[in-house]
SETIKOL-454905 format. One record per residue (C-alpha): residue in three letters; z, y, x. Coordinates in nm, 2 decimals. Last residue first. Layout:
# residues N
+------+--------+--------+--------+
! resn !     zz !     yy !     xx !
+------+--------+--------+--------+
!  Ala !      Z !      Y !      X !
...
+------+--------+--------+--------+
***
This chain:
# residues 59
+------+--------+--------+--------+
! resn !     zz !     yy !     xx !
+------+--------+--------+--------+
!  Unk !   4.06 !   8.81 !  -2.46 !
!  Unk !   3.76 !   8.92 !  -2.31 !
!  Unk !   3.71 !   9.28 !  -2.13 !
!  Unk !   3.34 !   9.37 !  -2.22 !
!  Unk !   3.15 !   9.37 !  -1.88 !
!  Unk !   2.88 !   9.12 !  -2.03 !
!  Unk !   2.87 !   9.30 !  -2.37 !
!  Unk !   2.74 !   9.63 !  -2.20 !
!  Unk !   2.52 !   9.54 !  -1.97 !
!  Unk !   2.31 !   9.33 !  -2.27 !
!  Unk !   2.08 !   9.07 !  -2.09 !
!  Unk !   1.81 !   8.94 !  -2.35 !
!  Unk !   1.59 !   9.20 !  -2.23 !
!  Unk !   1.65 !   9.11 !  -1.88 !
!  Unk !   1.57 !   8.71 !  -2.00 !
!  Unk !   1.25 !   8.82 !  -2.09 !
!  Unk !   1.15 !   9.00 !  -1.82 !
!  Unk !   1.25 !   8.69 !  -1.58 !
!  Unk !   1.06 !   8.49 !  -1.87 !
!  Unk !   0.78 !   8.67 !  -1.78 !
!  Unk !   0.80 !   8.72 !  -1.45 !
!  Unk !   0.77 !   8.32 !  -1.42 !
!  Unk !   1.09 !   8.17 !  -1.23 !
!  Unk !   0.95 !   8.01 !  -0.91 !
!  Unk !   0.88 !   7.61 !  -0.91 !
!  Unk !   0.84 !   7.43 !  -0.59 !
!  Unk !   1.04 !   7.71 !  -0.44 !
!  Unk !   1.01 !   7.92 !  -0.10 !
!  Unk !   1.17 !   8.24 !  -0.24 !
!  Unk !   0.92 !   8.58 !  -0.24 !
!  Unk !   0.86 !   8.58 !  -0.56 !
!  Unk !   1.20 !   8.60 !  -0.67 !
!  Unk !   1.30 !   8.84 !  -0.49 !
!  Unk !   1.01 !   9.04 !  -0.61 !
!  Unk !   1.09 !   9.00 !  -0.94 !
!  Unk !   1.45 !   9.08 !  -0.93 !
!  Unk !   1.37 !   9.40 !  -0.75 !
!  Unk !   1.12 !   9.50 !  -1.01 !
!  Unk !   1.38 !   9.40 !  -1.28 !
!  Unk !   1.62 !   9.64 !  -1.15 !
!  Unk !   1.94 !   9.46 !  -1.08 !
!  Unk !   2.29 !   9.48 !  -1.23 !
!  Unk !   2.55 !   9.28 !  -1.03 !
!  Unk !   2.82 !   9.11 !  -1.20 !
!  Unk !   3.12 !   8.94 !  -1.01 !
!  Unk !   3.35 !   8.73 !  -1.25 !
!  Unk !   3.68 !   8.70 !  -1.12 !
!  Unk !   3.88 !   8.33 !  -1.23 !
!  Unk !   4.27 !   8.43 !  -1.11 !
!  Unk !   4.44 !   8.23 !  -0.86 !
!  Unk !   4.69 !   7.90 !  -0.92 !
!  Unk !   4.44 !   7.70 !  -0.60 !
!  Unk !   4.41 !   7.42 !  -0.89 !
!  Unk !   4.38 !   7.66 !  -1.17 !
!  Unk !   4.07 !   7.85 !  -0.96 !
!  Unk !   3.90 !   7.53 !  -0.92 !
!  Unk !   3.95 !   7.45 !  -1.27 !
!  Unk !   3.81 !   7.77 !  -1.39 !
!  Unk !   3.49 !   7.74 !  -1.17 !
+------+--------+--------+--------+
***
């Protein structure tokens, strides 16, 4: 994405939406896939997830 963003000379944006896990679930539950993302490792991954470090301005 950075290199596509140097090439038009604009600014990489990161977009970051914060989802309850029930909606994440369901969502996910509800896509057509061979092979849907367990709610499990969905949960897990939420846990992992840290608001707070992710919109942390980076240097």
């Amino acid at each position: 994405m950075g290199s596509r963003a140097r090439y038009h000379q604009r600014p990489v944006v990161a977009v970051f939406f914060e989802l309850r896990l029930g909606i994440c679930q369901a969502c996910g539950a509800t896509r057509a896939r061979a092979h849907p993302v367990p709610q499990d490792v969905e949960r897990e991954l939420r846990q992992m997830t840290s608001t707070d470090e992710l919109l942390a301005p980076r240097d």
